[in-house]
SENUZA-98253 format. One line per field, with one value per residue (C-alpha): residue in one letter; residue number from 1; x, z, y. Coordinates in nm, 2 decimals. Each point is the difference from the previous one (the first is absolute). Layout:
N
type = c(A ...)
seq = c(NUM ...)
east = c(X ...)
up = c(Z ...)
north = c(Y ...)
//
This chain:
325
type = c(X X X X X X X X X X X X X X X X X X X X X X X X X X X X X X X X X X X X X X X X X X X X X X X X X X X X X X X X X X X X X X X X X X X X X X X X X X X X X X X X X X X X X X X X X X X X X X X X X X X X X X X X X X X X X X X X X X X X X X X X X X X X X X X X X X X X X X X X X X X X X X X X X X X X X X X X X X X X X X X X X X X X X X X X X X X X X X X X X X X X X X X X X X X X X X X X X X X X X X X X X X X X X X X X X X X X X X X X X X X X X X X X X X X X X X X X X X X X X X X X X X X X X X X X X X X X X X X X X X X X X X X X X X X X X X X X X X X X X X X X X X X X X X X X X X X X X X X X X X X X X X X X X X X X X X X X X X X X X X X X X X X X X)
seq = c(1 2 3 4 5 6 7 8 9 10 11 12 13 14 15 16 17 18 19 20 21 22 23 24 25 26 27 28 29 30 31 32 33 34 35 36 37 38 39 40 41 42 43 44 45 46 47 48 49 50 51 52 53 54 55 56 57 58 59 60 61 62 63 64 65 66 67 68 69 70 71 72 73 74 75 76 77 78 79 80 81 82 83 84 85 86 87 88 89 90 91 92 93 94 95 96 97 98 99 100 101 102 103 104 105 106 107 108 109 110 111 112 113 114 115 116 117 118 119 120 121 122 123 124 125 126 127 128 129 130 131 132 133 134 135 136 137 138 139 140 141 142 143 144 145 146 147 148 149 150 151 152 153 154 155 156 157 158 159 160 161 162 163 164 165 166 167 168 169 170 171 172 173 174 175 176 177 178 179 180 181 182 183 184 185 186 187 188 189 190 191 192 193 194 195 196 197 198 199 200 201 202 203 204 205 206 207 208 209 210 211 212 213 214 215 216 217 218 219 220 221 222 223 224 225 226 227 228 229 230 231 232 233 234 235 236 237 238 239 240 241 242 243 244 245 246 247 248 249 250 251 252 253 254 255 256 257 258 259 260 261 262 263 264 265 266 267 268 269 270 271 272 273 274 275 276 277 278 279 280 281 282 283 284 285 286 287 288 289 290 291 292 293 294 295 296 297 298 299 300 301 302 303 304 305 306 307 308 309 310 311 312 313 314 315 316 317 318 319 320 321 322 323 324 325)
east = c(3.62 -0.19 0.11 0.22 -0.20 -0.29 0.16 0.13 -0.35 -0.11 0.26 -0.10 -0.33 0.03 -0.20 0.04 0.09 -0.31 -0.19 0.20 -0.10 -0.36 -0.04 0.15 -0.23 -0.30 -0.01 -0.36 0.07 0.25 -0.09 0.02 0.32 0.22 -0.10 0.15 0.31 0.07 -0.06 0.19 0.33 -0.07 0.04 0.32 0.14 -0.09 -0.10 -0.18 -0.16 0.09 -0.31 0.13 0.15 -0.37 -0.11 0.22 -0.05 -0.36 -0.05 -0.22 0.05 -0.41 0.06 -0.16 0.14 -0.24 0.08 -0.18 0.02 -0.01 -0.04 -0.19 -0.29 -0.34 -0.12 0.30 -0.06 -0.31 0.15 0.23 -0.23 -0.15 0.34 0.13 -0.33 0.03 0.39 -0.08 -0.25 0.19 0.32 0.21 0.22 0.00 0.34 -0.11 0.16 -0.07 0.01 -0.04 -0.24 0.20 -0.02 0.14 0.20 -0.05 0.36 -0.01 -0.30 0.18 0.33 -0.16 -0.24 0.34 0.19 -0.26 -0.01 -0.44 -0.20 -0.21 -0.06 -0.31 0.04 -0.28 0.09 -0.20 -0.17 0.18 0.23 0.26 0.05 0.18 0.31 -0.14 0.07 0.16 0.14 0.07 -0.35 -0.12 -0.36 0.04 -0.37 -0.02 -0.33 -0.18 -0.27 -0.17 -0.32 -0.11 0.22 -0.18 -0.37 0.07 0.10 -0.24 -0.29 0.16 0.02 -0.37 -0.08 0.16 -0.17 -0.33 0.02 0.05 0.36 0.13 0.34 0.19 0.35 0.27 0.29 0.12 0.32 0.11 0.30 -0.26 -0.18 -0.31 0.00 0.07 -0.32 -0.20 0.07 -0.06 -0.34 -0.06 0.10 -0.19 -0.32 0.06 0.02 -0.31 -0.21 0.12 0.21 0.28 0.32 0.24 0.35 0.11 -0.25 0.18 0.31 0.20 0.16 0.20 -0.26 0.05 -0.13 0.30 -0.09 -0.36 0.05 0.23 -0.27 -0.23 0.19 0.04 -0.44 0.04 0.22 -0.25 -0.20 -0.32 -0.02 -0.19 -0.33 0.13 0.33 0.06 0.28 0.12 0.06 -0.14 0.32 0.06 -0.41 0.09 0.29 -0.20 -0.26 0.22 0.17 -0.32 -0.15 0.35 -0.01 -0.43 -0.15 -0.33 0.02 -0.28 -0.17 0.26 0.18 -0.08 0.27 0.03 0.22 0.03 0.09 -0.21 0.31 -0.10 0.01 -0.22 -0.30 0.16 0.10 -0.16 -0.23 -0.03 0.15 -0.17 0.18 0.03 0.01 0.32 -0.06 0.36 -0.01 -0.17 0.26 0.34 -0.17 -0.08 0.31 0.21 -0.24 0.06 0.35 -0.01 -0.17 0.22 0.34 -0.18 -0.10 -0.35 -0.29 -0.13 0.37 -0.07 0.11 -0.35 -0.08 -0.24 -0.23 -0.14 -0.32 0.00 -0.23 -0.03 -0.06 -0.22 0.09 0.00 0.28 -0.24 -0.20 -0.33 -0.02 -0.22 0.01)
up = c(-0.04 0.31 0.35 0.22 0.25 -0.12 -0.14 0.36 0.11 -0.25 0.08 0.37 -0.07 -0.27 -0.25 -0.33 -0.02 -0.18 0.29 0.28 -0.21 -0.03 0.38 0.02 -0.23 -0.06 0.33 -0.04 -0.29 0.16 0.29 0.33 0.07 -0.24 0.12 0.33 -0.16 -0.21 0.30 0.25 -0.24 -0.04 0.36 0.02 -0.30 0.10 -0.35 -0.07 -0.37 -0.20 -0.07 -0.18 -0.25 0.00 -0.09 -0.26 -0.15 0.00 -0.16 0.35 0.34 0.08 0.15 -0.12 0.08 0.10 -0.06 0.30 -0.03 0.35 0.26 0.24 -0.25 0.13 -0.31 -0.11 0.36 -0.16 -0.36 0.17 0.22 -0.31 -0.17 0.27 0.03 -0.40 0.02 0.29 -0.22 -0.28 0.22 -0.07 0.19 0.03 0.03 0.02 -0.09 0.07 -0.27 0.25 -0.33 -0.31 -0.24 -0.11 -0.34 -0.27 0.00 0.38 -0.09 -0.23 0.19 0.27 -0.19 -0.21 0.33 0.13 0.30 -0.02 -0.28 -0.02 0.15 0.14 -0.03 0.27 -0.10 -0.32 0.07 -0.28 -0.03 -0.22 -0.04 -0.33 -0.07 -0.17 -0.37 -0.06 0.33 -0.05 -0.10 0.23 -0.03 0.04 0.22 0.07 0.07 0.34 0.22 0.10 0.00 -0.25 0.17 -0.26 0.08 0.33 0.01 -0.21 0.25 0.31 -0.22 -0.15 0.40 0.13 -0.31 0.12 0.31 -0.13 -0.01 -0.28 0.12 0.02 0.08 0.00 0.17 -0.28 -0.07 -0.40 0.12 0.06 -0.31 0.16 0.22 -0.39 -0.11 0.33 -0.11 -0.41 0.13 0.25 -0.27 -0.29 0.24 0.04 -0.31 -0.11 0.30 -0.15 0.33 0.02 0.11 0.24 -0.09 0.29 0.24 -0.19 0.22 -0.09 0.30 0.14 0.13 0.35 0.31 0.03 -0.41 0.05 0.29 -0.21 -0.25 0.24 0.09 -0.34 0.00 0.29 -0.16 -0.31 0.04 -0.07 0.04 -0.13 0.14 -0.02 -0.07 -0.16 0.14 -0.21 0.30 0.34 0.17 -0.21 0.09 0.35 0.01 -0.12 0.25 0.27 -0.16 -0.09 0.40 0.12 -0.18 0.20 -0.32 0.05 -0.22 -0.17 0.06 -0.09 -0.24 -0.13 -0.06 -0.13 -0.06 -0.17 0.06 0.33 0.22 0.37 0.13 -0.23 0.21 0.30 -0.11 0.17 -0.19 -0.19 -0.34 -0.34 -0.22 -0.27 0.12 -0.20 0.07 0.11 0.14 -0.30 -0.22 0.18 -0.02 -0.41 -0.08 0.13 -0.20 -0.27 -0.02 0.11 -0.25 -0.25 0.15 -0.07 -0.37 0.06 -0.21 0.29 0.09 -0.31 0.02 -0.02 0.24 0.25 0.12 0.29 0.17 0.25 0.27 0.06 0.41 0.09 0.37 0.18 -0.18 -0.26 0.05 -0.22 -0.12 -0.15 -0.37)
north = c(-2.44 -0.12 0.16 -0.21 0.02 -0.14 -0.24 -0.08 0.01 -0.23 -0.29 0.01 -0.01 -0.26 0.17 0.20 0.37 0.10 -0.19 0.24 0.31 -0.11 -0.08 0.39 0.13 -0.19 -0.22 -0.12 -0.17 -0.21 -0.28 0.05 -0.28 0.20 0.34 -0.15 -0.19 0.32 0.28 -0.25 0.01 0.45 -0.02 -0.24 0.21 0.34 0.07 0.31 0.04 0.31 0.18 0.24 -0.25 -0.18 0.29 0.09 -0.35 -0.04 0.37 0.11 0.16 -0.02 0.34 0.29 0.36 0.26 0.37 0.20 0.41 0.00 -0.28 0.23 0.13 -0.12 -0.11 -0.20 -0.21 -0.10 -0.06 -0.22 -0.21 -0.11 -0.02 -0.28 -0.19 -0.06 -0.02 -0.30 -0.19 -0.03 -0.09 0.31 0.14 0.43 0.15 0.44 0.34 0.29 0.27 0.31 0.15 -0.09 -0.27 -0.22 0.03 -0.24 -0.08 -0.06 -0.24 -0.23 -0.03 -0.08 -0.32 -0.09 -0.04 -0.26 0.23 -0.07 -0.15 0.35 0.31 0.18 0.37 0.17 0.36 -0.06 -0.32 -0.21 -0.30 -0.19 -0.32 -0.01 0.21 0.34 0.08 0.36 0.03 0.40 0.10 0.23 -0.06 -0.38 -0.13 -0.31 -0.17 0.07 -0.03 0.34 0.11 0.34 0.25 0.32 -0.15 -0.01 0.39 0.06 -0.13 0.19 0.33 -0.07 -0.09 0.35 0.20 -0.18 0.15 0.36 0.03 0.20 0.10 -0.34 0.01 -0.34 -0.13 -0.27 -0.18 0.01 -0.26 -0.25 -0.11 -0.10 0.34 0.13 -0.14 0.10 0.39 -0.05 -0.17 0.31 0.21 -0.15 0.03 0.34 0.15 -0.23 0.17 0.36 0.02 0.26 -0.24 0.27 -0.13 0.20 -0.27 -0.26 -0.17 -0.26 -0.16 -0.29 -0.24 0.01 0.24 0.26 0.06 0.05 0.21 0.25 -0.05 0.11 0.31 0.10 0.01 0.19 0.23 0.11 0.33 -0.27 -0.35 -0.28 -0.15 -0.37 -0.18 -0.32 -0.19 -0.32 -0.19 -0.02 0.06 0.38 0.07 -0.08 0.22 0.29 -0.05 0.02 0.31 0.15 -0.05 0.16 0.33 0.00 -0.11 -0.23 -0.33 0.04 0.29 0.20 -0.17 -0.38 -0.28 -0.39 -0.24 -0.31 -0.40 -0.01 -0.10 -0.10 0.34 0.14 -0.10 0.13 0.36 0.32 0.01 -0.31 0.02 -0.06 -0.21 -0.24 -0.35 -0.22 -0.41 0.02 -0.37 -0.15 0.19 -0.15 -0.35 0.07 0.15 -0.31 -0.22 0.14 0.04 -0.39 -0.12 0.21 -0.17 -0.34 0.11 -0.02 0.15 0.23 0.10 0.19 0.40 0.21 0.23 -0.12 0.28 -0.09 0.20 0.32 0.22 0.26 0.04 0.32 0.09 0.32 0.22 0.18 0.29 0.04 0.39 0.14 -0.03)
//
């Protein structure tokens, strides 16, 4: 049954119900004399419309909920650029959590699709999205598609980059939470053993992905009777962490010991010295993402869920030392 109110709004305006709800929600389709007959009798009536009922009716909320680890992560502000600029286009509206890290669960996923709270859900921790409620909600291995570029090639031109430059002794801050900082180390490690490289598990740190963990990563280098000649960070913000650690304890980045990062955040550049890196086209990745997940909540073909692989650099600056082979 039709609200009252509407149908208060419809006898003052001398119109049909379904002409009041189209003047709401489709206005352009309706002439400009009964947009001001219809919005003349809201205002007399001080009738507001329950969007949360429209929403519930018509099946959409054209929101789309975003899952950020953490708002303040330099690369993420790019994601997200490119994730609003899409978002815009296609008239959707971005309603954002933060995860501080964490994922979230499948079940967490579809109770918040079935309660019409957004018609899909971008997840940034591992670049993927949902638009359809996901089968075997308690699998724990459940990936959805994405839109990422090859984290393991990646890692494996950095490592074949740092052997290049006679490095032989590679040490890495990773994150096995993560799964693209997951396949950044298999990719490092896979390089590794094909180059006949001894891989020091004891150079090997897995760490939160934030300064204050790189830092105690660092320390913990510090700490060994030897050290590595380079260290592979799997994001720009642990490489830059280390750096500072590293220049602290009177260490020489890189004469005395080497370090990069990856995703070429805006500080990268900036960085005493510069940092190598692996460039991530963050923007162009937000702005795919949505696309995609659009065009799967409209049941289009290329809403279809493959993973879209999208292409890398890798950015030689000044944080590399070339030894002698």
């Amino acid at each position: 049954m039709a609200d009252t109110s509407i149908k208060e709004v419809a006898r003052l305006a001398g119109v049909s119900i379904a002409t009041v709800s189209r003047c709401i929600n489709k206005p352009e389709k309706v002439t400009e004399q009964t947009r001001l007959k219809v919005a003349s009798a809201i205002e007399n009536t001080g009738y507001t419309p329950n969007l949360l009922a429209q929403r519930f009716r018509s099946g959409k909320t054209n929101q789309i909920l975003v899952a950020v680890p953490s708002i303040g992560d330099p690369f993420f502000t790019k994601v997200m650029r490119g994730v609003r600029s899409a978002a815009n286009a296609l008239d959707y509206a971005i309603v954002i959590r933060e995860t501080r890290q964490s994922m979230m669960s499948a079940d967490e996923i579809n109770a918040t699709l079935e309660s019409k709270q957004a018609d899909g859900l971008v997840l940034l921790n591992n670049m993927t999205f949902v638009a359809r409620q996901l089968d075997g909600a308690n699998h724990p291995h459940l990936q959805p598609p994405a839109v990422q570029i090859d984290n393991a090639a990646a890692a494996r031109e950095m490592t074949e980059y740092l052997i290049g430059q006679g490095h032989r002794h590679i040490g890495m801050i990773c994150g096995r939470k993560k799964p693209s900082f997951a396949e950044r180390e298999r990719g490092f490690r896979k390089t590794m053993q094909e180059a006949r490289l001894k891989i020091n598990n004891s150079w090997i740190f897995d760490s939160e992905n934030s300064l204050d963990g790189a830092r105690s990563a660092a320390r913990r280098i510090l700490a060994c009777g030897n050290r590595p000649t380079a260290m592979f960070c799997v994001s720009d913000e642990l490489a830059i962490g280390c750096m500072h650690e590293f220049q602290l304890a009177g260490l020489s980045v890189p004469d005395d010991i080497s370090v990069v990062g990856f995703d070429d955040i805006r500080y990268a550049e900036v960085t005493n010295p510069p940092l190598t890196t692996v460039r991530q086209p963050a923007e162009e990745m937000g702005a795919r993402i949505v696309e995609k997940l659009c065009a799967a909540i409209r049941d289009e073909k290329s809403g279809e869920p493959e993973t879209q692989i999208v292409s890398h650099q890798l950015v030689t600056r000044k944080s590399v030392a070339l030894l002698n082979a």
